[in-house]
N, C-alpha and C positions, 0 to 999 in steps of 0.2 A: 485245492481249487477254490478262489473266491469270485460266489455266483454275483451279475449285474447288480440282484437286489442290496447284498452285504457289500458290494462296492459303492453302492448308495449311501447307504447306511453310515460307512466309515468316511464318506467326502463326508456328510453330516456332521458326523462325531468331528472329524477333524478340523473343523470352521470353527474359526473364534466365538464364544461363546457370546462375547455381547453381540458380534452384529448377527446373529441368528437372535439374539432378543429383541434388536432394534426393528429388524423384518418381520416379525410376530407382533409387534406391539404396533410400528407403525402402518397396520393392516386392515383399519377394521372394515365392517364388509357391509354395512347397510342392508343388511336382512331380514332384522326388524322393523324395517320401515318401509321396503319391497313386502313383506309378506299384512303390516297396518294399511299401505295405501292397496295394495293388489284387492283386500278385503271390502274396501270403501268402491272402487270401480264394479267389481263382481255384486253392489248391491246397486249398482247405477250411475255412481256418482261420476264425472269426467275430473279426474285430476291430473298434473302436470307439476314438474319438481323438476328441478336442477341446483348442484351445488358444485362451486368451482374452487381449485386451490388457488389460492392467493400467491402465489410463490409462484408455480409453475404455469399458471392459466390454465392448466388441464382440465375438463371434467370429470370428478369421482362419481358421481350418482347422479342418474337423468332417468325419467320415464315421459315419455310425450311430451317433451318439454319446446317444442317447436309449436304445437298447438296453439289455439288464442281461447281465452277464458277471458270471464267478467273477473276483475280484477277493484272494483268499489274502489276505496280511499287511495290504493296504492298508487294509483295516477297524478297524485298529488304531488308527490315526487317531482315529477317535470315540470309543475307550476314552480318551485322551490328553487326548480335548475334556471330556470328565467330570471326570476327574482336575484338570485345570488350572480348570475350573469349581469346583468345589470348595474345592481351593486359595485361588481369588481369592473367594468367600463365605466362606471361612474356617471353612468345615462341615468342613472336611478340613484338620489341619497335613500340610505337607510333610515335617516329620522324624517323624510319626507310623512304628514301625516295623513291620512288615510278614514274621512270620515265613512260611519255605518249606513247603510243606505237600506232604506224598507226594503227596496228591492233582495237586501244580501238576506233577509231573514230567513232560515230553514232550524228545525229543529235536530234532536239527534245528536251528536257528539261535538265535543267544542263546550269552553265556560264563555264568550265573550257573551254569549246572546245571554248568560248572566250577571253580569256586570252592568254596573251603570256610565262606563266610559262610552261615550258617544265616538269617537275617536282616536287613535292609537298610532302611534310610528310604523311605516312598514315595516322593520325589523323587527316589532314586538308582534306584528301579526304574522308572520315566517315564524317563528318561535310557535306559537300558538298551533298553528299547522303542524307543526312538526313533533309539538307535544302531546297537543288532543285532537289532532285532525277534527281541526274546527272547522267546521263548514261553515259558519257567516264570514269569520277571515278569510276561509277560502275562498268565497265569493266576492269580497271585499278587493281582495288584492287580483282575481279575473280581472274585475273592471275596470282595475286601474293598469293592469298588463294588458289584458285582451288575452280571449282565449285563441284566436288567431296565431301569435306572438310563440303562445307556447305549443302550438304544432308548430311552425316553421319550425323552433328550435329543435325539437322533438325527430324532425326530418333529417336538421343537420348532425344530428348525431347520428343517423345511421341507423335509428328504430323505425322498423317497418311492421310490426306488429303488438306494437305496445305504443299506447293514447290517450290522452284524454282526452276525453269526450265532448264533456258539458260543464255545465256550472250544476251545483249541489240542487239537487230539488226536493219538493216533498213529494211529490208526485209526477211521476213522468208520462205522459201523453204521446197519442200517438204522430204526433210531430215532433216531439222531444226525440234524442237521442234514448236507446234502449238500456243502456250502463253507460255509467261516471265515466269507467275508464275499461280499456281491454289492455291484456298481455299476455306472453309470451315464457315462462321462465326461463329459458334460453335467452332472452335479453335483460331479463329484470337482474339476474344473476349476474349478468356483461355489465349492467349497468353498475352494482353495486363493486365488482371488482376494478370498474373503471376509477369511480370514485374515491377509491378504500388508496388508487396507484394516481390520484392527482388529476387523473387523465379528461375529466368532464369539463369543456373550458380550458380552465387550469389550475395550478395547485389551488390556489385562493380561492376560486370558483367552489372545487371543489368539499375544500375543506369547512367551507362555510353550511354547504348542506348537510353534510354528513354532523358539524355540531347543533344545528335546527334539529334532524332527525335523534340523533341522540338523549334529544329531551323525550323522547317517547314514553307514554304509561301504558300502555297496552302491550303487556308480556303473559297473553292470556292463550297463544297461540303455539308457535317453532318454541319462541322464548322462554316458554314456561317450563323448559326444560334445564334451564341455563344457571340458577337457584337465584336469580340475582333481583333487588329491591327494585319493581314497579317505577317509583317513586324518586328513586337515587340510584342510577345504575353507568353515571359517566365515566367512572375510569376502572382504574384496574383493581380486580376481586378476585381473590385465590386465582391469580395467574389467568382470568379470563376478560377480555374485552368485548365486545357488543355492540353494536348498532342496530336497529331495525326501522319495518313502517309496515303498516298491516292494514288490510281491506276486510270489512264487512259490512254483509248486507244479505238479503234474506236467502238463504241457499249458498252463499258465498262464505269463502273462507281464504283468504291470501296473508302471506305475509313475505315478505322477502329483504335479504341482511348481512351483516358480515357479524364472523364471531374469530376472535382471534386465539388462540391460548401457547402453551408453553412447546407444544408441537407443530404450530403450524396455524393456516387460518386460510377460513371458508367466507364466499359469498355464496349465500342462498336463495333460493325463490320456491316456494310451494304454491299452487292454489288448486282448491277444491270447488267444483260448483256440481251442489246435488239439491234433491229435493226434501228440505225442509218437511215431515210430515208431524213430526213432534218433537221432544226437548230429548229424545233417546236418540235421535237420527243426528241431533246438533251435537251431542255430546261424544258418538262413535269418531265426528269429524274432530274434535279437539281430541279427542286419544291419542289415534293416528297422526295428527299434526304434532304432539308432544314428545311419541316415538321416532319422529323423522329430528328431531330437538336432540332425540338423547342422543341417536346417532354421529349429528354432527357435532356433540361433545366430548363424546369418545374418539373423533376422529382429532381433534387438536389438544383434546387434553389426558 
């Protein structure tokens, strides 16, 4: 007599032996990074994560990812999707020049405010954006879009909870808008798989942001997990690809991306917004953020 469980057992045994390896391997489970973020809420913090297959558009990992959080730099994004819209209508040349105006001055991330170019091509300030989320660029090329311009766009795509806000300040008042930008990772994550599939605009549109973003040097966050050069990370390294753009600001922590590898490939979005109390409270939130990194490295490679 063979019992249910030894008939289990032997359909087991009797399955081809790779694809019982391919269903184990291509499994992983994000539990490491449900149990780094679950740790980071249980001390206060509101966080929200979502990560999507590129392939299927399914979502693998989500917690509160509908929620809206301060989101800092990452709203720059949709200034980038104007610009390259633009661009590719041809309502806007790229070497259009783009003088620096008192008005764009803010301190904070960004080299132009160290430079002595008084003016620059719009296409080198899109660059700039996308590699050290400059804030005088970003301000620079507002003016010359309209921050107007980049909410309509922002609408026609379909984001109803992801924004930006304002222009870069050093100080915001209480007429000022409260955050640069808010979102969503349930759309930031939409948005990166749209892009990553052509789909923002069109291919052109598309692919033009994603090679802006791709200059990025801030892999201090998700990315830190990813082993790859700060500095020079645009193509392909041990079978893994990349993209990102990341927000901070004081209690803020976002970042959100695509990583592609030899198994498959994720758009992601994390953000964290907790209270800053010392340089232990910053550091628990890049842990966790690097954990939810290794995660989705295991998942594609």
């Amino acid at each position: 007599m063979t019992t249910p469980m030894l008939r289990d057992r032997s359909a087991r045994l009797a399955a081809p032996v790779s694809a019982r390896r391919r269903a184990i391997e291509r499994a992983p489970s994000f539990r490491p990074s449900f149990r780094a973020l679950g740790a980071l809420a249980y001390e206060g913090a509101r966080v929200s994560v979502a990560a999507v297959d590129l392939q299927s558009g399914q979502s693998v990992f989500a917690v509160d990812e509908r929620i809206v959080l301060p989101t800092a730099s990452i709203g720059k994004i949709l200034l980038l999707i104007e610009v390259s819209a633009r661009m590719t209508d041809r309502s806007l040349s790229e070497f259009a020049i783009v003088d620096r105006a008192g008005q764009d001055a803010v301190a904070d991330s960004g080299i132009w405010q160290h430079l002595q170019a008084p003016a620059l091509p719009l296409s080198d300030l899109a660059a700039l954006v996308g590699s050290t989320s400059d804030n005088v660029a970003t301000n620079a090329l507002l003016r010359h879009i309209g921050l107007d311009a980049v909410r309509a766009r922002t609408e026609s795509l379909g984001l109803v909870r992801t924004a930006l806000l304002d222009v870069v300040r050093e100080r915001r008042g209480p007429d000022d808008a409260p955050q640069l930008s808010v979102g969503s990772t349930a759309e930031l994550a939409w948005l990166f798989y749209a892009l990553a599939h052509g789909h923002i605009i069109d291919p052109a549109t598309s692919q033009r942001v994603l090679g802006w973003l791709s200059l990025n040097t801030d892999l201090s966050m998700v990315a830190s997990a990813f082993g790859r050069d700060p500095l020079a990370h645009r193509g392909v390294e041990h079978s893994t690809w990349m993209v990102n753009k990341t927000g901070t600001d004081a209690g803020v922590r976002s970042e959100s991306g695509i990583l592609r590898g030899p198994r498959g490939g994720l758009a992601y979005a994390l953000s964290v917004h907790f209270e800053e109390r010392d340089l232990a409270s910053r550091l628990r939130v890049l842990d966790a953020l690097r954990v939810f990194g290794l995660d989705l490295l295991e998942f594609v490679h």
